[in-house]
N, C-alpha and C positions, 0 to 999 in steps of 0.2 A: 783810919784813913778817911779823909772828909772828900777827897775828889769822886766824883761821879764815873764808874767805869762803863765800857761799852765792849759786850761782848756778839761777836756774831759766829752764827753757828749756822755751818752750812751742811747741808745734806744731798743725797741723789734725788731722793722720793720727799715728800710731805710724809711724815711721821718720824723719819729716822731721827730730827734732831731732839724728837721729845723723848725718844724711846733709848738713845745714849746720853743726853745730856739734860733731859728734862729736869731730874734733880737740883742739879749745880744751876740751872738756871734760874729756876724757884728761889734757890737761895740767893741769886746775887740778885734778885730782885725784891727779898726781903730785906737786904740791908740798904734799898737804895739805888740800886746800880742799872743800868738798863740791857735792854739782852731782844735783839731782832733774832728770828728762824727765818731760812734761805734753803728753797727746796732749788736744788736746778733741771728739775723734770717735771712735767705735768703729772704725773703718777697716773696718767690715761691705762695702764693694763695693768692695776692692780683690782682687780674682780673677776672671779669667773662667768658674773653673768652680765653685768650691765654692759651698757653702750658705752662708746669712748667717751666722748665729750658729755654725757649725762653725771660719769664719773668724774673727770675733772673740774665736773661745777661744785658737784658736791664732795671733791677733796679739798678742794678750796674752802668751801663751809665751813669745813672739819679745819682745815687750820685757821680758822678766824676763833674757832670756839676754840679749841686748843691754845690760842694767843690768849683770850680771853682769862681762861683760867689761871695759868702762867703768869698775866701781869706784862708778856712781851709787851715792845712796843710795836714789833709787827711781825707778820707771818707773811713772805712774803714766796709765793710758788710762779716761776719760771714759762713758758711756754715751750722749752724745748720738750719733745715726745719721751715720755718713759719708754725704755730700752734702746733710745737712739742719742744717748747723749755718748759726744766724741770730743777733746781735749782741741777743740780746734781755737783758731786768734779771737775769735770774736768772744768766745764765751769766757778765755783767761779774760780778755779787754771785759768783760762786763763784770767778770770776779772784782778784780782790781776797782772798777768804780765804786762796787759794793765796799770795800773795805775802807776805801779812800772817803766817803760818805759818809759812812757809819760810823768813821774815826775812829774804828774798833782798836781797840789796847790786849785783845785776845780773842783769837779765831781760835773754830775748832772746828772738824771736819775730817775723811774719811783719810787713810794712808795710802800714799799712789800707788804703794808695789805688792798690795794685796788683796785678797780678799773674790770670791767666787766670782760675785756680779760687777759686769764691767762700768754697772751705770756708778755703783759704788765708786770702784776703784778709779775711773774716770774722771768723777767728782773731788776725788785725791789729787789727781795729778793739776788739773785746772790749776785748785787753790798753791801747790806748790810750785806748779810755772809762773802763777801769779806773783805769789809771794815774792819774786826774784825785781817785779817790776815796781812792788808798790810806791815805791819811792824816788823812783827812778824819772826827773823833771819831764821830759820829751817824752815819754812815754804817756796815753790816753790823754792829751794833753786838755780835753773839755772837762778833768774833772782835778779838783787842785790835792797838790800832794801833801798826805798827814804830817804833822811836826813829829811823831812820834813811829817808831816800827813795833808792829803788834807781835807779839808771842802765837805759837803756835801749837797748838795741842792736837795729835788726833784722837779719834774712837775708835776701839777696838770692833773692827767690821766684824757680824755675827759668824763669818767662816775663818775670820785669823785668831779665834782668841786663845788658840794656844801660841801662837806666834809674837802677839803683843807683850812689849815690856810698859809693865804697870809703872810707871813715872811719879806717879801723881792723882792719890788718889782723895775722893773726897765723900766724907760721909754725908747721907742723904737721908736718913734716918727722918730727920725735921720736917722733910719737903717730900716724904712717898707719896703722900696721900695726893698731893697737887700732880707729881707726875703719874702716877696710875686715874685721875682725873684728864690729863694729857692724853694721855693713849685712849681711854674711853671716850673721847670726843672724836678719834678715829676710828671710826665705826668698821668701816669697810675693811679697814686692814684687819683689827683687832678682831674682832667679832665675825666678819664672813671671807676674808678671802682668807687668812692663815688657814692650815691647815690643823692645829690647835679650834681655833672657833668650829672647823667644820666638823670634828670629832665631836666635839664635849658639845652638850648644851648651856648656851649662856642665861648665865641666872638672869632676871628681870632685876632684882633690888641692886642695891649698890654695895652692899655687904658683900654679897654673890659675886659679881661682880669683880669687885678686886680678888677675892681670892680665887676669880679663874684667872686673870691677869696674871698675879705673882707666880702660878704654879704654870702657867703656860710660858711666860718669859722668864723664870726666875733668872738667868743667867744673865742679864740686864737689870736687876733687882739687886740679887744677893751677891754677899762676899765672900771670895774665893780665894784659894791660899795666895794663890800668885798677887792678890791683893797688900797681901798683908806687913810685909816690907815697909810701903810707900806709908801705908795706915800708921806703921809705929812710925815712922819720922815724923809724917805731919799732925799726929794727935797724943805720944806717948802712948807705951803699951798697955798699959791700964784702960785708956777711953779705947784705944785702937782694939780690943779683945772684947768689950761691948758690942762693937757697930755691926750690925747685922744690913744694913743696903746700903751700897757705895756703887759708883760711877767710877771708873779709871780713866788716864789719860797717858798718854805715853808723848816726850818732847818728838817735834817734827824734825827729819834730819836733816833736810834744806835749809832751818831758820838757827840763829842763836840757840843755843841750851839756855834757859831763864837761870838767873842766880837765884840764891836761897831769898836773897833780900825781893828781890820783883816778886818770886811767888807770894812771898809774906805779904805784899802789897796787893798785889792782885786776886789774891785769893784767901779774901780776911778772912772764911769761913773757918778755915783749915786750922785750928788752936787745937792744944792740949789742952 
């Protein structure tokens, strides 16, 4: 497929979209394709120690170097306050412009009717009130309407993932190393507010390093049975019994279910 795809991936906090979808983003921007992150919170209280706004200068930081390594073409974090974001008109209205801009052919973003943290699940519901307008003429009307309607994927929020049905998943095998690069440009989360960093000490090298990553998220990393299904459709059981780190995606129930043909299109990784 020679067109140019445009995926956006939205999150509640600056990390989430590296730390579900960093993989798959890696890849679609190996083959070409282009791929924005959308926090819609400051991530102002994620530390236990620092100041608010000392924090969200330097979560911002962290998602420029995180863009960086990635190859997005931007990283872009919101001004609404972490733990105050609410599904209200204004923030569907600025979803919607985000999509309509971005010309996105595939969003991904959190599920509205789950998941512990409301800023999560918050950020679910926005995208899927959105979702209803984006094409809809008179609606935002300073921002012009896509020729196309994007596909819709969620991530499995870190408290539903027994609840997630695995859709669609995709091996990330090729592209750990740049997402475990991702999250390590996330200092604060990674490293000192989890409660993973605060337990363990973190190695200094980079060897170290990832292998406290993998063993402190592996559930974001490795592949799980409930994985494995989606793995043999989209890669045969032979490669599918290999891949040891994959990314899952479950269809969003507001939007179309994609045909076999759009996924194959949209997501050239996915080969046997």
């Amino acid at each position: 497929m020679n067109e140019v795809l445009n995926v956006l991936v939205i999150g509640a906090h600056p990390d989430e979209p590296d730390i579900y979808a960093g993989g798959t983003a890696a890849l679609f921007v190996s083959l070409g394709h282009r791929v924005k992150f959308l926090s819609l919170t400051d991530g102002c209280c994620g530390h236990p120690t620092m100041d608010r706004s000392e924090l969200v200068e330097r979560r911002r930081g962290e998602a420029e170097l995180a863009k960086q390594r990635l190859g997005l073409v931007e990283y872009e974090v919101l001004d609404t306050h972490d733990g105050e974001l609410l599904p209200t008109i204004e923030l569907r209205q600025e979803v919607i412009r985000q999509i309509r801009r971005f010309q996105a052919d595939v969003v991904i973003t959190f599920h509205p009717e789950g998941g512990r943290h409301p800023d999560n699940r918050y950020a679910g519901h926005i995208v899927g009130d959105a979702a209803a307008f984006v094409r809809v003429p008179l609606t935002v009307q300073d921002t012009p309407i896509p020729t196309k309607e994007p596909i819709y994927l969620l991530m499995p929020d870190y408290s539903m993932k027994d609840r997630y049905s695995a859709d669609l998943v995709v091996d990330i095998g090729e592209a750990v190393e740049q997402k475990l690069l991702a999250c390590d440009a996330h200092a604060t989360q990674f490293y000192e507010f989890s409660s993973w960093g605060q337990d363990h000490p973190v190695p200094e090298d980079w060897e170290g390093k990832k292998q406290f990553l993998l063993a402190g998220w592996a559930s974001f990393f490795d592949v799980s049975d409930e994985m494995l299904p989606a793995l043999e459709r989209g890669y045969g059981k032979e490669r599918a019994s290999r891949v040891r780190y994959a990314e899952p995606f479950e269809f969003a129930p507001y939007a179309s279910r994609p045909t076999e043909e759009q996924l194959q299109q949209l997501f050239p990784m996915v080969r046997s």
